[in-house]
C-alpha positions in Angstrom: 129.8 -19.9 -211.2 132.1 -19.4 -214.1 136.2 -20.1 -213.5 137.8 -16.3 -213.7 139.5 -15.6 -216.6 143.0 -15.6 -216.5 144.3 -12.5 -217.2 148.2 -12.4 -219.6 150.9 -10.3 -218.1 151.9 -7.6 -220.2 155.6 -8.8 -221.7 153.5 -12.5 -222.0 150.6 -11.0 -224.0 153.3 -8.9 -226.2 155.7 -11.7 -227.4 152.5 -13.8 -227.7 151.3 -11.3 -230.1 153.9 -10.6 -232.0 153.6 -9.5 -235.9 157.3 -9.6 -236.7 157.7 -12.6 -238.8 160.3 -14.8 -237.6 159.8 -17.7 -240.3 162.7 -17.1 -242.8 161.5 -19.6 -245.2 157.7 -17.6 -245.1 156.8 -15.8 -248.3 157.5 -12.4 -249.3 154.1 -11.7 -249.8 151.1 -13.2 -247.0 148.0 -11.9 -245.0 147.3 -11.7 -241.1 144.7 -12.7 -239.7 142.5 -9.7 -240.1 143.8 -9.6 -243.6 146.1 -6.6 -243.6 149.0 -7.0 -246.3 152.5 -8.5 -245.0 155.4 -7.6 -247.3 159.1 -9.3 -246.7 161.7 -8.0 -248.0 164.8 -9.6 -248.3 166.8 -7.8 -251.3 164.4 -6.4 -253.2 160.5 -5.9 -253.6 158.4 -3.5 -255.1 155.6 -2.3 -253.4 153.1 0.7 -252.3 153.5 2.3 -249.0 150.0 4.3 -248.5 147.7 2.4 -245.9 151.3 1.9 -244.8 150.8 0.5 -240.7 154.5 -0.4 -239.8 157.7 -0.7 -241.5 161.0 -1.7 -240.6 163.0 1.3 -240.7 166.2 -0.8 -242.8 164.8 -0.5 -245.6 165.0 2.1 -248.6 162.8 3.3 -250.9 163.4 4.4 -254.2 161.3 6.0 -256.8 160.2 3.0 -259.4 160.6 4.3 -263.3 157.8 3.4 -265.7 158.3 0.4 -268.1 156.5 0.3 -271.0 157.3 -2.3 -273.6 160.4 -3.4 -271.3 162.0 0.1 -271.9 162.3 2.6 -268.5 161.2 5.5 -269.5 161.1 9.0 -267.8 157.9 9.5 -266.1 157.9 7.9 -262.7 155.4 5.4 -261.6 152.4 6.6 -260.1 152.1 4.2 -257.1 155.1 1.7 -256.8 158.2 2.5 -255.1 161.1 -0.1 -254.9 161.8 -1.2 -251.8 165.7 -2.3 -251.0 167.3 -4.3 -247.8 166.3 -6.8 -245.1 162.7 -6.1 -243.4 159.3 -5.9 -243.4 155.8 -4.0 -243.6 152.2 -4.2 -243.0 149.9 -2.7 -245.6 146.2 -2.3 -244.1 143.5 -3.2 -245.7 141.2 -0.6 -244.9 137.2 -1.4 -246.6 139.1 -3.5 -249.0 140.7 -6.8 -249.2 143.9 -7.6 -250.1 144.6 -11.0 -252.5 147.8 -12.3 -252.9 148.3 -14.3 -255.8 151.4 -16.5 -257.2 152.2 -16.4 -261.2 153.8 -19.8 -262.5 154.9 -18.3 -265.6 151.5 -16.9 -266.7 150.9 -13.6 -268.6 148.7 -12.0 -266.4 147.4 -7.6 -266.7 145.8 -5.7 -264.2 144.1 -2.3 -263.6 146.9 -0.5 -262.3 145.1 0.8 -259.1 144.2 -2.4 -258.0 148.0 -3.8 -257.7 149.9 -3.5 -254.4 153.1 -4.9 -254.5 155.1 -7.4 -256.4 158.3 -9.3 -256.8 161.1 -8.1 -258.3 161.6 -11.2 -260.3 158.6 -10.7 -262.2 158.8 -9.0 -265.5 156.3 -6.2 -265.9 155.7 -2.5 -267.9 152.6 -0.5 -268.3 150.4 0.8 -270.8 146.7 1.8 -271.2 143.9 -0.2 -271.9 142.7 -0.5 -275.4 140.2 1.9 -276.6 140.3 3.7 -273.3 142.8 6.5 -274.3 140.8 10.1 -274.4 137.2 8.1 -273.3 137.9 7.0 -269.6 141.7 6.4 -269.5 142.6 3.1 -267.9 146.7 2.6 -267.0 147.0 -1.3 -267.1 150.2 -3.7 -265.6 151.3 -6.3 -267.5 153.4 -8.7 -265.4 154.9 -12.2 -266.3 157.3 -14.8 -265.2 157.4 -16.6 -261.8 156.9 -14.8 -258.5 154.4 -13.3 -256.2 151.6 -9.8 -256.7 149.0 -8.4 -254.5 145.7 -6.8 -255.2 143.7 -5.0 -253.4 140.3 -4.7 -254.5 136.8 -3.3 -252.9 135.0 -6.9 -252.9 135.4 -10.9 -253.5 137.6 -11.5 -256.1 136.3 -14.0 -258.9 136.9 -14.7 -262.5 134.6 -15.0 -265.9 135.9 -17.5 -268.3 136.1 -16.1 -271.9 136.4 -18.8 -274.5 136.5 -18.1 -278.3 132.5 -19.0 -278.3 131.6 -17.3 -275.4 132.4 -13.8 -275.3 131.2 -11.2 -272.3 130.7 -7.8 -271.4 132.0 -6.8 -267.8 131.0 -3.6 -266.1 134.1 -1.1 -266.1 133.3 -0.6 -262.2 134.4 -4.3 -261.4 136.8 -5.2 -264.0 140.5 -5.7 -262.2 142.1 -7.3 -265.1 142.6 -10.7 -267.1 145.0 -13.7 -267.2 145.3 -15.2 -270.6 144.8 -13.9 -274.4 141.8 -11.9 -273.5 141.3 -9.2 -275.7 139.0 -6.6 -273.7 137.8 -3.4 -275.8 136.4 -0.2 -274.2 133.7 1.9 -276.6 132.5 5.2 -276.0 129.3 5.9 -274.3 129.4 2.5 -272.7 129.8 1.4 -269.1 131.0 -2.4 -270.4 133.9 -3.6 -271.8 133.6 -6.2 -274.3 135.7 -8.9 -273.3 136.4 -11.7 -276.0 139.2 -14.3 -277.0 140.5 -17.2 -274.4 141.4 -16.9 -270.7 139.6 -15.8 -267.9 138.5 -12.1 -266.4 139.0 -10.5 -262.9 136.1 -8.9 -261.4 135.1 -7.2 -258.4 131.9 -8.3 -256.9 130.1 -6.2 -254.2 130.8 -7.1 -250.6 127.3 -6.6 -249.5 124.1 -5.4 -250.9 124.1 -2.0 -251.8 127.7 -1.2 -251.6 129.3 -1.1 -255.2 132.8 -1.9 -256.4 133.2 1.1 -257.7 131.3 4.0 -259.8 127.6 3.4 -259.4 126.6 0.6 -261.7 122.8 1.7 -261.6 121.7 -2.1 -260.8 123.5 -3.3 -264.0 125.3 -6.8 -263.6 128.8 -6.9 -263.5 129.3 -9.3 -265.9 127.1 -10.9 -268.4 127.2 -12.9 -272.1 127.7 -10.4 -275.2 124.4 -10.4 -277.1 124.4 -12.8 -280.0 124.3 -10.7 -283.2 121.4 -11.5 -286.1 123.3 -14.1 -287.5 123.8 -16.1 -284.3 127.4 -14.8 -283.5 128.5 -13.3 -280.6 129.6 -10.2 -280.8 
């Protein structure tokens, strides 16, 4: 016979359960164990609140104003509010998963769908990704410095390095963004960006078979080496 299972009491299983983080030294941004997004706050954080779960009701939101080239500028930002005082939230992940990812002074830019939340102590503005104005526009984040981000993105997140020799074309339905002086370039009537210079490329991949990280792809690889040109040069 198996022993009986023994069974919490209600107040036992609650405090043993808890999602309140009580660490004060923990960092602003982390994951539970199911992967859902866990944002502190303590002063200041910036942040999106859809696929919001819980949130301590001390804080304040505010709307964020765009930044582009360091300058505020009217138009408010799409996604980001700022969020002000002494708390916390959980952000579900829903089909997604969330990455949290720590910038030690790098120069990083991301699709600007893809970010979740970051730290106020990062330096960041916004503009459009080249050659995607008027073809299949493309708002990217440019953030810097030293502090925390999140993404959230359909699938694993991995990285294609691009070196001055080795150029690549990634598929525009698992490109997140790039780290580094990448220079990606969007052309009309294609699905790929070319992706060329020295650093390394965020993409997407699939979770499963059959389910894509984004628009169809039609069974096209995500990411793949730009066809040498006649003379041997990458292009």
């Amino acid at each position: 016979m198996t022993a009986p299972v023994s069974i919490p009491g209600v107040t036992e299983f609650a405090f043993g359960r808890l999602l309140n983080p009580d660490d004060e030294a923990a960092a602003p941004l982390s994951l539970t164990a199911e992967g859902h997004l866990m944002v502190r706050v303590r002063g200041e954080m910036m942040s999106r609140t859809d696929a919001l779960l819980v949130c301590s009701e001390n804080l304040e939101t505010r709307p964020l104003n765009r930044r582009m080239q360091g300058r505020a500028v009217p138009d408010v930002f799409r996604r980001l509010v700022s969020l002000e005082g002494e708390g916390h939230m959980v952000l579900s992940r829903e089909d997604e998963r969330f990455f949290p990812l720590h910038l030690h002074r790098d120069l990083c830019f991301f699709i600007e769908h893809y970010l979740w939340a970051l730290e106020a102590t990062l330096m960041w503005d916004v503009g459009q990704l080249p050659g995607s104005r008027g073809v299949r526009e493309m708002a990217l984040v440019r953030a810097a410095g030293e502090g925390l981000l999140a993404l959230r993105v359909p699938g694993e997140l991995v990285a294609i390095k691009i070196a001055g020799d080795r150029p690549y074309r990634v598929h525009v339905a698992g490109f997140i963004g790039w780290v580094g002086n990448v220079v990606p370039r969007m052309e009309r009537d294609v699905p790929y960006l070319h992706c060329e210079g020295e650093g390394a490329v965020f993409v997407s991949l699939p979770s499963s078979p059959g389910v894509s990280s984004g628009p169809a792809t039609g069974g096209a690889p995500v990411a793949a080496p730009a066809p040498a040109s006649a003379g041997g040069r990458r292009s």
